[in-house]
N, C-alpha and C positions, 0 to 999 in steps of 0.2 A: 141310776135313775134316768128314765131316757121323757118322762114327761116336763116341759118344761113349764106348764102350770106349776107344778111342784120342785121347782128350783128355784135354791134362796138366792143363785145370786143377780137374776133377774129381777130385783127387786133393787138393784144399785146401778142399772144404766137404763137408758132407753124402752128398755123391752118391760120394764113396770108400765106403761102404757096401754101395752096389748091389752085383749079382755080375755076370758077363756077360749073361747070358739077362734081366735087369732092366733093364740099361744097353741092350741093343741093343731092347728096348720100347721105352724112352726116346727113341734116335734116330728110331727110326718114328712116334713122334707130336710130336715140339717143333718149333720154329721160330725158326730162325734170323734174327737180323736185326741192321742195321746203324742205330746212331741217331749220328745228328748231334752235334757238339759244340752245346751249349744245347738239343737236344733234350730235352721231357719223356716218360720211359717210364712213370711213371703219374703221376697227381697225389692231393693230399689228398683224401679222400673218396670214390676211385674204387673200383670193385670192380676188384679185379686177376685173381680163377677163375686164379692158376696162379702160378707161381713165373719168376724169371729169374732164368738162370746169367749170370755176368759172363764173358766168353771172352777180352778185353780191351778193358782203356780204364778212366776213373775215373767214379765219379759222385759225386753228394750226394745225401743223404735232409738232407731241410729241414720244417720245417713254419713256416705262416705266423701269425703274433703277430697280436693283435687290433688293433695299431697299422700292422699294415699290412709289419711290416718280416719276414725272410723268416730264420728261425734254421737256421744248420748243427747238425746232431743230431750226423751222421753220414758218415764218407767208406766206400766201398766200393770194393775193387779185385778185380782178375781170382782168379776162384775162390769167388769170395764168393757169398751169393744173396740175391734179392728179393725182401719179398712173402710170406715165410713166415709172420712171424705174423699176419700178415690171412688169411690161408689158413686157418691152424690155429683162429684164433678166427671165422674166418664174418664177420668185420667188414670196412667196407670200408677202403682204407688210412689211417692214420693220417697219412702222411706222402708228402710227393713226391718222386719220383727225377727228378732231371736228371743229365745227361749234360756232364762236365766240361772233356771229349774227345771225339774218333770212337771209339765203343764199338764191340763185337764181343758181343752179348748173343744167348742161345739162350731160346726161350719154353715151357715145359713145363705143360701143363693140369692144373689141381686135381685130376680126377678120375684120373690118371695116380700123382699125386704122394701121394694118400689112397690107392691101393691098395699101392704101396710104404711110406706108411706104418702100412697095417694087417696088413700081412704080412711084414716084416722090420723087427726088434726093433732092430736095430743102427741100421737108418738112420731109425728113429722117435726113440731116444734122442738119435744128432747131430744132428738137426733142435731137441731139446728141450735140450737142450745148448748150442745156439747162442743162443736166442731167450732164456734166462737168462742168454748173455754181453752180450746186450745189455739186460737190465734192469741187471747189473752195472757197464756203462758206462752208462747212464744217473744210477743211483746219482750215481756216481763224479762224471759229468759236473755233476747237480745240488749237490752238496758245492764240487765244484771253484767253480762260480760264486758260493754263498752265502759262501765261503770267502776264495776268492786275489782277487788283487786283478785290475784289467786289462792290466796291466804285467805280473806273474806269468802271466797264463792266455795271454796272447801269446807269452811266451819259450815256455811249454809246447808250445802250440802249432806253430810254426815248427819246434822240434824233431820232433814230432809227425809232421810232414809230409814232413821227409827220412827222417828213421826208417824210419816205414811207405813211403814213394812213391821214394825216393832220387833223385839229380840228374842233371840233364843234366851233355852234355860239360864245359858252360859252369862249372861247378859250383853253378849255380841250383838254386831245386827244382823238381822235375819236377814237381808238381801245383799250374799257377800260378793261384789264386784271385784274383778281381780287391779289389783292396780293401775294398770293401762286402762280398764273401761272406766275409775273413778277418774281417771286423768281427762279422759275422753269425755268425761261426761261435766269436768270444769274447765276446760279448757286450757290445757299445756300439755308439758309433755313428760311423759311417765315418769323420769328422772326426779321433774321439779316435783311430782306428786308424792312418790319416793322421799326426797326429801322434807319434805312437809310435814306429812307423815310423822317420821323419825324428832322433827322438832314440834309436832301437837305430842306426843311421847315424853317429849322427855320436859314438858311444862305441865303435864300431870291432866292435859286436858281431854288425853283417850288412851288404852290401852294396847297393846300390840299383841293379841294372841297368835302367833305364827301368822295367818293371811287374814285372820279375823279381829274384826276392831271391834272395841267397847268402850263408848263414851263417859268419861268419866265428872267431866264439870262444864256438863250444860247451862249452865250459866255465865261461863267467860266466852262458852264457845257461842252462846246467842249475839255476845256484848260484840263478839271479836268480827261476827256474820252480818252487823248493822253499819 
């Protein structure tokens, strides 16, 4: 479905704004496209010139430490967009999107997205509106690591992750991060996550299906994440 009047997930970022006659611009000029799981849709430093809609699938925004090791910022799911504040500020991206899944992503050019945002007020404020929920979580995220501890920012996390992404049949979670990116993404180092792991395991507080976790007592692991 290439109208984006008629896409539900434009109804969960900025682009609910548009009116139709804006939306059906929009489908005359973006571009659809399908990226790879472990595909990169841009990297740190790149010039992005436009925005991506997520239509489905997961990614990560990461940026890479001076040590080489690769930080989760950020997960983004279907609805979501990319790229916006390098757009809005002229810079090139701060950070890199990978593809965590087979994504379903549409591509929308800056000049597109600058003319909607200079002419309707509504969808310039959600755009600015967003890009302040994410200094917000950034805030929070910085606090959160100078603060809890790795065992705290773990439990947070995992809950985090069914919250937002919720589970398979199996009752795993659906956004399986390989070990190094959950490390990456609370900040240590694979080993200690490794270990952690094995002892939320074997306290009955999640379960180990080969690479796939299922939380088991969401309630010690809320007590243990405070």
């Amino acid at each position: 479905m290439n109208k984006c009047e008629q896409c539900i997930v434009r109804k969960f970022s900025s682009i609910k704004a548009l009116n139709k006659e804006e939306l059906v611009k929009m489908a005359g000029c973006k571009t659809s496209m399908t990226i790879k799981k472990g595909d990169v849709i841009f990297g740190e430093g790149e010039v992005t010139n436009g925005i991506y809609c997520i239509k489905d699938g997961v990614c990560k925004l990461s940026k890479l430490s001076a040590n080489g090791k690769d930080h989760i910022v950020k997960l983004l799911k279907p609805g979501e967009l990319l790229g916006q504040r390098s757009m809005i500020s002229d810079e090139p991206a701060n950070l890199s999107a990978v593809a965590l899944e087979d994504m379903e992503v549409c591509f929308i050019p800056k000049t597109e997205i600058l003319t909607f945002f200079n002419t309707n007020n509504d969808f310039s404020m959600n755009i600015m509106k967003s890009i302040c929920g994410d200094l917000k979580d950034a805030d929070d995220l910085m606090v959160s690591m100078a603060q809890k501890t790795v065992k705290q920012r773990l439990a947070e996390t995992l809950l985090y992750l069914e919250t937002t992404f919720g589970v398979n049949d199996d009752s795993t979670l659906h956004v399986q991060l390989s070990r190094e990116e959950l490390a990456g993404m609370i900040g240590t180092a694979t080993e200690s996550c490794i270990r952690l792991l094995s002892e939320f395991n074997k306290l009955g507080l999640i379960e180990l299906i080969g690479k796939k976790i299922s939380l088991k007592d969401k309630a010690k692991l809320k007590r243990m994440a405070e």
